[in-house]
Each structure stands twice: as C-alpha cells, then as structure tokens.
VEXVOTI-147700 format. One record per residue (C-alpha): x, y, z. Coordinates in nm, 3 decimals. Layout:
N
[pt [X,Y,Z]],
...
This chain:
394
[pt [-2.266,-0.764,-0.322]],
[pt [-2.048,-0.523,-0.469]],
[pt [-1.898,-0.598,-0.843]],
[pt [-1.563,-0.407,-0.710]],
[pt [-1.562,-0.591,-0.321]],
[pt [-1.420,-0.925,-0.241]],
[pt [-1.701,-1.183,-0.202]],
[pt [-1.783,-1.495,0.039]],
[pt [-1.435,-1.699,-0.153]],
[pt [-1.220,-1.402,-0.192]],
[pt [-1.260,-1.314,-0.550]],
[pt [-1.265,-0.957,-0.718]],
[pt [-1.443,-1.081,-1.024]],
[pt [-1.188,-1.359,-1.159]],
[pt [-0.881,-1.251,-0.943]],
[pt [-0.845,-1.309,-0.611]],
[pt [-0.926,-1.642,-0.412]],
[pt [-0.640,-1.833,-0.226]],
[pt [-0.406,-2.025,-0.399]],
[pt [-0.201,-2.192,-0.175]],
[pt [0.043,-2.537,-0.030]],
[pt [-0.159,-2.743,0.159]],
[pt [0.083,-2.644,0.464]],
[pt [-0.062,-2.314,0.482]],
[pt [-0.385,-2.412,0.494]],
[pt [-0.465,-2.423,0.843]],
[pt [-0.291,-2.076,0.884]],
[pt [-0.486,-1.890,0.619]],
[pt [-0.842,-2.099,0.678]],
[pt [-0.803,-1.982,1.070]],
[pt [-0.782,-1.626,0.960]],
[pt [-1.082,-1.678,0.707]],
[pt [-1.299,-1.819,0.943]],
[pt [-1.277,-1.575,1.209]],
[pt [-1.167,-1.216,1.064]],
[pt [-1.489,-1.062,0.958]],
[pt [-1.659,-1.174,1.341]],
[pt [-1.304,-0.972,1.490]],
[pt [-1.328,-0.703,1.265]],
[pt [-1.658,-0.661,1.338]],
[pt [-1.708,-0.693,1.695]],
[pt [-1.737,-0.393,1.949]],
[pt [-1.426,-0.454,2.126]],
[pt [-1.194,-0.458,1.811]],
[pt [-1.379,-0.131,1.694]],
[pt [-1.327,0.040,2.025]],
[pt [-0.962,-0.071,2.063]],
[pt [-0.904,-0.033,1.709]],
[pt [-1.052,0.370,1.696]],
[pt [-0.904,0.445,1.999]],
[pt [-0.496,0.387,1.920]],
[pt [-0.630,0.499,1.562]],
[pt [-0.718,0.844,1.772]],
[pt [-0.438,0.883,2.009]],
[pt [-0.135,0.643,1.926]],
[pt [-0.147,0.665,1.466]],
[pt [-0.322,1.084,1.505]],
[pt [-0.595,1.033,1.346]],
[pt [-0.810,1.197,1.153]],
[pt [-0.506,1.303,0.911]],
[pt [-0.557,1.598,0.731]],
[pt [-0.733,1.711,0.413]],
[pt [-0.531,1.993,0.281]],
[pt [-0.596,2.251,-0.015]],
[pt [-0.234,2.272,-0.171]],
[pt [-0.290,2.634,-0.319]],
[pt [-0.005,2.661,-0.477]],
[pt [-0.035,2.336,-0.629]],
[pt [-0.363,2.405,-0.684]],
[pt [-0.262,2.695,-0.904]],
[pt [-0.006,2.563,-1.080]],
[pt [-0.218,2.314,-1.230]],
[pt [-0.555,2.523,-1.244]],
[pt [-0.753,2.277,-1.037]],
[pt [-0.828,2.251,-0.674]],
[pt [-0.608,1.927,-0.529]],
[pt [-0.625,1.833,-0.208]],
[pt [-0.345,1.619,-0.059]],
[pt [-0.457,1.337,0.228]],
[pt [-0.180,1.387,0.487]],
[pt [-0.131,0.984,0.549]],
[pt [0.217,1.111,0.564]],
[pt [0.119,1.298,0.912]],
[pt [0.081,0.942,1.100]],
[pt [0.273,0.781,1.319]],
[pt [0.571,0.617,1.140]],
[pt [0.520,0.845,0.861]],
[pt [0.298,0.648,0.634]],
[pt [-0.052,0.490,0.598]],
[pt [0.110,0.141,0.644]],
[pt [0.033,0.181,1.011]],
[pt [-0.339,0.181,0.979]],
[pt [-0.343,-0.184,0.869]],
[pt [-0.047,-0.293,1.164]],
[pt [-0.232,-0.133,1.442]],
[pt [-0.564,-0.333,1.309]],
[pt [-0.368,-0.689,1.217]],
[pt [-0.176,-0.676,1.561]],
[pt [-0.536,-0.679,1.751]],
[pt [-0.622,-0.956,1.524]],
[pt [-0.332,-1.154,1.633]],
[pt [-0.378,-1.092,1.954]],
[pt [-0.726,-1.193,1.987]],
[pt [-0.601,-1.554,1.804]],
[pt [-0.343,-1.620,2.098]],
[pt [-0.035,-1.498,1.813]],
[pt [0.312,-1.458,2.034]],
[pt [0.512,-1.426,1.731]],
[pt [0.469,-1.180,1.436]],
[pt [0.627,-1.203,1.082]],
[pt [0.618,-0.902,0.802]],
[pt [0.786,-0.812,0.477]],
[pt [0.856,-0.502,0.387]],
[pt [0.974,-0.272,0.042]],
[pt [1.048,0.058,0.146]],
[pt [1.036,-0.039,0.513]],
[pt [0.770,0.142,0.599]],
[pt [0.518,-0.146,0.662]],
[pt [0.839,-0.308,0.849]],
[pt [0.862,-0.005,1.031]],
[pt [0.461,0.009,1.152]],
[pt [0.496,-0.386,1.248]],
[pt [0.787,-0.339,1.485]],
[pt [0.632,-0.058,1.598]],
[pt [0.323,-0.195,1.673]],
[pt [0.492,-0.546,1.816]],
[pt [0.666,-0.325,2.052]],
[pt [0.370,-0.119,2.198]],
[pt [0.142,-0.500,2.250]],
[pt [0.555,-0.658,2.353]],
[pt [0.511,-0.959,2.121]],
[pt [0.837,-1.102,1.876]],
[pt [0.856,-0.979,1.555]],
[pt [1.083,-1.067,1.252]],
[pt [1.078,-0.872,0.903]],
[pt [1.223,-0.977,0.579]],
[pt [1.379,-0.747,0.371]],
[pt [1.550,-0.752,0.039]],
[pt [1.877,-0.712,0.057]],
[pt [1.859,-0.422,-0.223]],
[pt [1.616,-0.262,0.033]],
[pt [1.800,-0.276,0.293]],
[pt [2.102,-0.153,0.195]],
[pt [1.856,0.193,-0.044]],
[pt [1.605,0.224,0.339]],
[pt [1.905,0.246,0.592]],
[pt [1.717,0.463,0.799]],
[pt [1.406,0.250,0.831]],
[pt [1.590,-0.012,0.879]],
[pt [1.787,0.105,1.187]],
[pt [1.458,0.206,1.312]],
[pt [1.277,-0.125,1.291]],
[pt [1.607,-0.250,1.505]],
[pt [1.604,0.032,1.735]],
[pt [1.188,-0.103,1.783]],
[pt [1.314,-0.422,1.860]],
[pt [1.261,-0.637,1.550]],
[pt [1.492,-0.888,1.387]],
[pt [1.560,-0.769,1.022]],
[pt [1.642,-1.067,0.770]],
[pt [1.791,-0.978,0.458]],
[pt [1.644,-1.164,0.112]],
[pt [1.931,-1.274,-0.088]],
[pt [1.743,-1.483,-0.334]],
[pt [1.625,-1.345,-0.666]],
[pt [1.606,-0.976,-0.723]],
[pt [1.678,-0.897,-0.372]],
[pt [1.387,-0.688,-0.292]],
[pt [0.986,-0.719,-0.212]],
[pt [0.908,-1.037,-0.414]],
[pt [1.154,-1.213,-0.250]],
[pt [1.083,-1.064,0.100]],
[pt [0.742,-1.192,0.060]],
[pt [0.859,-1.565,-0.045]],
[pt [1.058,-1.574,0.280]],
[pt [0.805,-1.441,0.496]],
[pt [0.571,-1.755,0.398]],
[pt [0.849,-1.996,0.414]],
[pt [0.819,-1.910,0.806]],
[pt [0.498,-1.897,0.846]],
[pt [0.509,-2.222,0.669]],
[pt [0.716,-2.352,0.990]],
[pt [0.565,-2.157,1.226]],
[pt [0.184,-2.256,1.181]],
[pt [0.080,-2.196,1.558]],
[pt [0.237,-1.955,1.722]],
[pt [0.258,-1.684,1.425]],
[pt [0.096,-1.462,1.240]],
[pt [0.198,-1.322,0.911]],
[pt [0.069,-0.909,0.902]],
[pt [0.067,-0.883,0.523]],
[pt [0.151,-0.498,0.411]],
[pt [-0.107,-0.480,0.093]],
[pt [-0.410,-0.621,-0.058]],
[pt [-0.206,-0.859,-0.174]],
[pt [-0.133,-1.253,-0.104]],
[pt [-0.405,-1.547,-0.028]],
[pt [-0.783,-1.453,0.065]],
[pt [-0.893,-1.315,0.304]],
[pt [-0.554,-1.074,0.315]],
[pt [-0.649,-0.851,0.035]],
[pt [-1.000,-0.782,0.177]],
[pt [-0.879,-0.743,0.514]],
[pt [-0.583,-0.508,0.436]],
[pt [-0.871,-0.307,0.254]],
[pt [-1.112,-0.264,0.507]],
[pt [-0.858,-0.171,0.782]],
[pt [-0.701,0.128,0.529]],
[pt [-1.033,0.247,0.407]],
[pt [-1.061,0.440,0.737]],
[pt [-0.856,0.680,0.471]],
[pt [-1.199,0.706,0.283]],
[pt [-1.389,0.748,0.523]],
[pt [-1.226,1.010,0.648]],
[pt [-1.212,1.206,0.305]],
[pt [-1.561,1.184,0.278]],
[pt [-1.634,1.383,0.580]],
[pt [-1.361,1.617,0.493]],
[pt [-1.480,1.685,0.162]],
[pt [-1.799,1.751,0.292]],
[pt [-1.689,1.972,0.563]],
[pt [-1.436,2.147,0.273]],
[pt [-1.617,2.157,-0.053]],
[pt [-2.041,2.096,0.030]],
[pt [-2.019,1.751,-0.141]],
[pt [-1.854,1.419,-0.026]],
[pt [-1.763,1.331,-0.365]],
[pt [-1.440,1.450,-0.545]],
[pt [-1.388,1.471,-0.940]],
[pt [-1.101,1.249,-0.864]],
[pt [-0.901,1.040,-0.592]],
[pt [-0.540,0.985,-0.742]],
[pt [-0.284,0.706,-0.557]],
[pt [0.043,0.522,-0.601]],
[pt [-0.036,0.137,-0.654]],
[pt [0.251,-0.143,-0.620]],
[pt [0.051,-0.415,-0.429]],
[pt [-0.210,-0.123,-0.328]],
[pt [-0.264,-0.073,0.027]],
[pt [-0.253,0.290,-0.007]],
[pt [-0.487,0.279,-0.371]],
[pt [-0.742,0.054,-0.200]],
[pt [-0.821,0.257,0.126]],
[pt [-0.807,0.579,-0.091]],
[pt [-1.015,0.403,-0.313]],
[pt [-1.236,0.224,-0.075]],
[pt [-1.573,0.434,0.033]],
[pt [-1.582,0.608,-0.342]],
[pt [-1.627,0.225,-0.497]],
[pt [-1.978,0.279,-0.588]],
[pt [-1.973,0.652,-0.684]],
[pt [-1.905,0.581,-1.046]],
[pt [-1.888,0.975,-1.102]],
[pt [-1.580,0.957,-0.902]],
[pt [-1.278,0.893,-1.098]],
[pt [-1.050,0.690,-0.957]],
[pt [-0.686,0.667,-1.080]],
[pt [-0.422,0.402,-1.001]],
[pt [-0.018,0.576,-1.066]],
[pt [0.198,0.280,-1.137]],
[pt [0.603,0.262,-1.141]],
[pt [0.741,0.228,-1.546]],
[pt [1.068,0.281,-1.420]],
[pt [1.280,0.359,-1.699]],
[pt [1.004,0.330,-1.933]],
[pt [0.711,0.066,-1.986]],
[pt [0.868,-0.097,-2.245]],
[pt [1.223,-0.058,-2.121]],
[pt [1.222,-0.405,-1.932]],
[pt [1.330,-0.204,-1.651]],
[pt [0.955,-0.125,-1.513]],
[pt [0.683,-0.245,-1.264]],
[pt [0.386,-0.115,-1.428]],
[pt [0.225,-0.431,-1.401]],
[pt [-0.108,-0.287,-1.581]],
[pt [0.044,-0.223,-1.864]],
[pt [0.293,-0.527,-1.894]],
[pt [0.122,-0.828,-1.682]],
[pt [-0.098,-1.096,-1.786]],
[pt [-0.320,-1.328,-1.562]],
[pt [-0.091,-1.531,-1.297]],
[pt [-0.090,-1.661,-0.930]],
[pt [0.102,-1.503,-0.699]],
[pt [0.191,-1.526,-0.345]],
[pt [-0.134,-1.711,-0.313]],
[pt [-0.401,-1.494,-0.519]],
[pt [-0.518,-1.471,-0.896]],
[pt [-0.396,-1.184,-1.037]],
[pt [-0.220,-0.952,-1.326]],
[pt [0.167,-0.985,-1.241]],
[pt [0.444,-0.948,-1.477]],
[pt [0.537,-1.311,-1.630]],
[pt [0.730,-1.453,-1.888]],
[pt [0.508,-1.659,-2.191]],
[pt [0.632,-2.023,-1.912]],
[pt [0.509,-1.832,-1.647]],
[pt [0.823,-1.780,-1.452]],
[pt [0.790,-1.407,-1.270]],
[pt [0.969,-1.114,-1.433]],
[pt [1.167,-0.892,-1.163]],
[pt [0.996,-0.556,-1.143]],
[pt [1.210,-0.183,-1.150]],
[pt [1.172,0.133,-0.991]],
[pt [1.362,0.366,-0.846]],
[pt [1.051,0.366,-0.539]],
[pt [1.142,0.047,-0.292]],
[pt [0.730,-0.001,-0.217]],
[pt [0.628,-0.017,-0.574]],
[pt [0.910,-0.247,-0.668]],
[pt [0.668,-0.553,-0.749]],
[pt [0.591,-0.723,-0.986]],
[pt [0.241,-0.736,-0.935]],
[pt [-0.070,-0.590,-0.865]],
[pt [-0.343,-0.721,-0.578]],
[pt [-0.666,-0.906,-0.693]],
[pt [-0.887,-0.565,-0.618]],
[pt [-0.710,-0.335,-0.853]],
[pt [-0.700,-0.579,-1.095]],
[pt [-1.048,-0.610,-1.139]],
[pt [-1.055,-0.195,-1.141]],
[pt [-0.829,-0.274,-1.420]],
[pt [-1.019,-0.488,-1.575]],
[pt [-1.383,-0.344,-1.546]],
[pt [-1.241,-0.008,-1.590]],
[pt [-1.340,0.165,-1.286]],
[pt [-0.997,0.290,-1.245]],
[pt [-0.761,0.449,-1.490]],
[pt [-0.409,0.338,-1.455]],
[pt [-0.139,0.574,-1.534]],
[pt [0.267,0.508,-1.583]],
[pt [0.508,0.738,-1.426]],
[pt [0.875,0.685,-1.483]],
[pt [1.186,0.737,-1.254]],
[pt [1.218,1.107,-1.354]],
[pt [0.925,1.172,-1.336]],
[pt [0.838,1.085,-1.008]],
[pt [1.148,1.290,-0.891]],
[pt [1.016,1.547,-1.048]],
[pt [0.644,1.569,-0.888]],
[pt [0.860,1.580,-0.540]],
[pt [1.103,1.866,-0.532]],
[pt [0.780,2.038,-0.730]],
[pt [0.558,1.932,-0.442]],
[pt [0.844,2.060,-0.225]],
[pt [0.920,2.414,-0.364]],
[pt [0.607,2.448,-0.418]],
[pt [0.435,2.323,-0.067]],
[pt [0.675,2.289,0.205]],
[pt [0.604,1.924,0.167]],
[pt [0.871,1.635,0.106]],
[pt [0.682,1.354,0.012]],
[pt [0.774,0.977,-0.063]],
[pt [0.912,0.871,-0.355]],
[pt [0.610,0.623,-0.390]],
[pt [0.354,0.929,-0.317]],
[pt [0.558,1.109,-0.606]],
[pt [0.439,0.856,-0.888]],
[pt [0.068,0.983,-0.796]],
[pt [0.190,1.363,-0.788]],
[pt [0.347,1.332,-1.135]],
[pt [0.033,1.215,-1.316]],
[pt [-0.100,1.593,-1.272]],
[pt [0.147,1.652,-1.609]],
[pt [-0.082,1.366,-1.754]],
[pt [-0.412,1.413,-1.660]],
[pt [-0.640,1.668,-1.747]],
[pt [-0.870,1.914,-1.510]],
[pt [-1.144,2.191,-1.483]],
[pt [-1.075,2.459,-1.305]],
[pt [-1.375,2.415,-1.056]],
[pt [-1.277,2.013,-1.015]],
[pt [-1.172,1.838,-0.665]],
[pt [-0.914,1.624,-0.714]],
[pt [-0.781,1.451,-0.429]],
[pt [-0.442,1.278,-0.394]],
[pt [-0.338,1.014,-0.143]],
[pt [-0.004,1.170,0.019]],
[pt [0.108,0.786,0.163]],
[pt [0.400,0.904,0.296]],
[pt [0.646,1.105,0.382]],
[pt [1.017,1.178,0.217]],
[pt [1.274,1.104,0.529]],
[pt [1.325,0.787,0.399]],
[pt [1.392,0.815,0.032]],
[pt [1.681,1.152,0.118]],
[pt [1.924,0.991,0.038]],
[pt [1.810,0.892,-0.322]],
[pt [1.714,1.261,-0.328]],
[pt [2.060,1.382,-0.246]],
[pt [2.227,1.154,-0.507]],
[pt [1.967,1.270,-0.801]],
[pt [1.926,1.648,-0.702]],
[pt [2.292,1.689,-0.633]],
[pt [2.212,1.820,-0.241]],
C-alpha cells in the first residue's frame, strides 16, 4: 500500500477516515461498502470511458505553450481540462459519481458547489441520466458566478442559496449534508473534491486521475519520457491537485506542487492558504489541516477565486503536506490576476481564476531550461469575466 493512497479505513497517513453523526452512517457505510466493486467492474469502466470519450471529449490536450514557454525559459505544458464539457475537470468526477448513483437505485442527487463549476457538471450530468438534482450555493457565490448559475437552472437543477456563515463553499457544504441527513434513501450526495467523510476523498481521486493518466501517455508521445520535472495545480479542497497529482505519486523525481489562495496575503487574515495557516481539525467528516481558531471554531477562508474559497484542505494533500511530497506555494489576489491576462496575451488562452493561482507560481519557482513542467489548466475563464472586467478595467 501506498504511503501517499488512502488505505482499507480511509486514512492518508493520520488524516483522513470518516468522522461523522451517527445519522449519516448508513449513507456513507453504503457507499464504502460497495464503491471500489462499482468502480471496478466492467460495466462501470465501459460506461464510464465511453461518455468520458464522446459526451466530457476526452483525451484533453497536452499543449506546449511556446510563448509561455519562452517567457519563462522552460518548456510548460498546459493540460487543457479547460477543453471539457462544462469547461472544467469537475465533470470527470460527475459523469463517474452519477453511474455510481445509479447503480445504488439514487432518484435524487444533491451537490455543493464554489465557483459553480462542480454545480454546473452535476446538473449537467442529472439531466443527461433525467434524475432530480438540488445544489447549494453560497449566497456570495451566487451572486460573483451569475453565469453558472443561470446555467445550472437552464439544466434543470434547483439552486439553494447558503445564507449562514460566510456565505460561500463551507457553508454550501454544511447544507448539502443537512439533506442528505433527511434524505438517507433516496439520495446521493456527489461530493466536488477529495474532501468530506471516507471513502469521498479516495473516490473523487480515482475518478479525476484519468487526468494523469492521460499526461503520462502524452508526455511520452511529446517529450520520450512519461515523467515531467514538475506537475503544478490549484488546490482548495483538491480535486483538480489530486488527479493531476494522481499516477506521478510514486515517481519521487517528479515534483509535485500544490498553488494555494493567500488572498490578500498569508498573514493578512484575509487568506485560504490553509498550508500555511491550518492546524489539525475535522471537517465535513475527515481529519485534516483546516484553518481554526486555538477553541477550534473554523476560520472563514478569502480569495478572490470562488473554488478555492475554503478553509481547508482534503486528507490526501495533507499528508503531501506533511511528508513533503508536495511543495505548497501561496499566490495572492494580484497575483493570480496577473498569471491570467499573462496567460492570455501571451497564449490566446483565458483561463480560470482558480487555474491562475497555479500559473502565477512560475514568478516563484525556479526552472532549467531543458525541464518539463506541466500545469493543470482546470478551467476555463467565462465564468470569472466579470471579476476580470471590474479589475482590468474592460
């Protein structure tokens, strides 16, 4: 068993596991009983490559941004993941977790949702296999994704606004369990990131490390070797992170690095670089680093990027954290802004604001000229235009 892989109780080292009411425990023990024997079976695989193939587009593309490239003296290779269906990787996980709900007899599907992506790849998929589906929002979000919002309504879905707490993911994701909490039978809960109560994180992993798998072959096909120097991503929870992440676990010559959101700074108390500020916690049913006050109560996370607003990381990044097989990096506000009208000028490429964060640690990082560095482009920039327009005056 792999020290960087979930094992048989859902731990990544110490974090992980499932820390839950005792009302949820039928939902979550249902899942954990039966996910790896779905996951693994031919007819999942064959359903699951074939809308992967003709419904998502997949295999995205590996692309050598020369101008980027140049610009930074390195070659870097962006993984299009904001060429999919719905614009972002979140729709590798939905198309998987729907066919899991469907083989358990689900008729009802709940999500949260940030940047409204992942709310955007639930609907979608709800509406292509016709079955309900609700997504809570933050209120904040709702009001800074407009677009993806009128999309997940146009899809079909009912979008409830969060009006507790900060108004944004956290909060999302406290409402989302409160119905799953009342709706033990008929629902299932598609989680967005390798985050929340075993065996979620692992799951969410395994369905987006198709990414991985994909670069490998790419990179072979590209560059002679399947290994890069480097495989740079966004984390918030870490959907995008883990399945960029995934495949390259055991290649310790690979360096993997994990961009986080510091906001206005890390130690402006405006941030959710949860590496850098968190301590050991439980939340939303896993062991993990989050960002706490010394009594434990949650501090609300910052950034200017709706899917890294959290204030936590998942289990599996944590324990990159803490075993140091990743680097973490902080990338403020600015500086996120930044990487994307340079990715744009410079590219032809309008990325999103969370893919940003992973473009602006180039400035921080250092490379040979003859390194690979590859960097997981989640998403794409439609959404976030209109925080564009307001901070580049367009």
């Amino acid at each position: 068993m792999s020290m960087y892989n979930a094992n048989k109780k859902g731990f990544y080292g110490k974090f992980g596991g499932a820390y839950i009411p005792e009302l949820l425990h039928n939902n979550v023990e249902e899942l954990r009983l039966t996910y790896l024997d779905i996951l693994g079976s031919d007819e999942f695989k064959t359903d699951f490559d074939g809308l992967l193939k003709d419904y998502v587009g997949r295999p995205t593309p590996l692309y050598l941004a020369q101008n980027l490239s140049e610009q930074y003296q390195t070659n870097i290779y962006l993984k299009r993941e904001d060429l999919t269906h719905t614009g972002a990787h979140k729709i590798n996980n939905t198309i998987g977790q729907i066919l899991v709900a469907k083989k358990l007899g689900k008729k009802r599907i709940i999500a949260e949702t940030g940047a409204g992506q992942h709310g955007v790849a639930t609907a979608t998929v709800c509406a292509l296999m016709g079955l309900e589906c609700i997504v809570y929002m933050g209120e904040i979000d709702i009001q800074r994704q407009a677009p993806n919002v009128a999309r997940m309504k146009m899809l079909g879905a009912t979008v409830v606004p969060a009006t507790s707490g900060s108004k944004t993911l956290k909060d999302a994701t406290n409402e989302a369990i409160r119905d799953w909490i009342n709706h033990p039978h008929d629902t299932h809960y598609i989680i967005g990131s390798v985050v929340g109560p075993h065996p979620y994180p692992d799951m969410v992993a395994r369905l987006q490390s198709v990414i991985s798998q994909e670069m490998r072959l790419q990179l072979k096909q590209k560059t002679g070797s399947e290994t890069p120097t480097a495989i740079i991503a966004c984390v918030g929870g870490g959907s995008n992170a883990a399945g960029a992440f995934y495949h390259f676990l055991e290649d310790e010559n690979v360096q993997l690095i994990a961009c986080e959101a510091s906001g206005m700074g890390v130690d402006s108390g405006k941030t959710a670089a949860t590496s850098f500020v968190g301590t050991e916690g439980v939340l939303h049913g896993s062991k993990s680093l989050l960002m706490q006050t010394k009594d434990g109560q949650v501090v609300e996370p910052y950034s200017i990027s709706a899917g890294l607003d959290y204030p936590g990381i998942g289990p599996m990044h944590a324990n990159l954290f803490e075993t140091k097989r990743a680097s973490f990096v902080a990338v403020t506000d600015k500086e996120a802004l930044d990487a994307a009208l340079e990715l744009t000028r410079l590219e032809g490429i309008i990325p999103a604001l969370e893919s940003a964060h992973a473009l602006a640690s180039l400035k921080q990082l250092q490379f040979k000229k003859e390194d690979v560095v590859v960097i997981n482009l989640s998403g794409r920039g439609d959404k976030d235009l209109s925080t564009y327009m307001k901070h580049f005056e367009l």
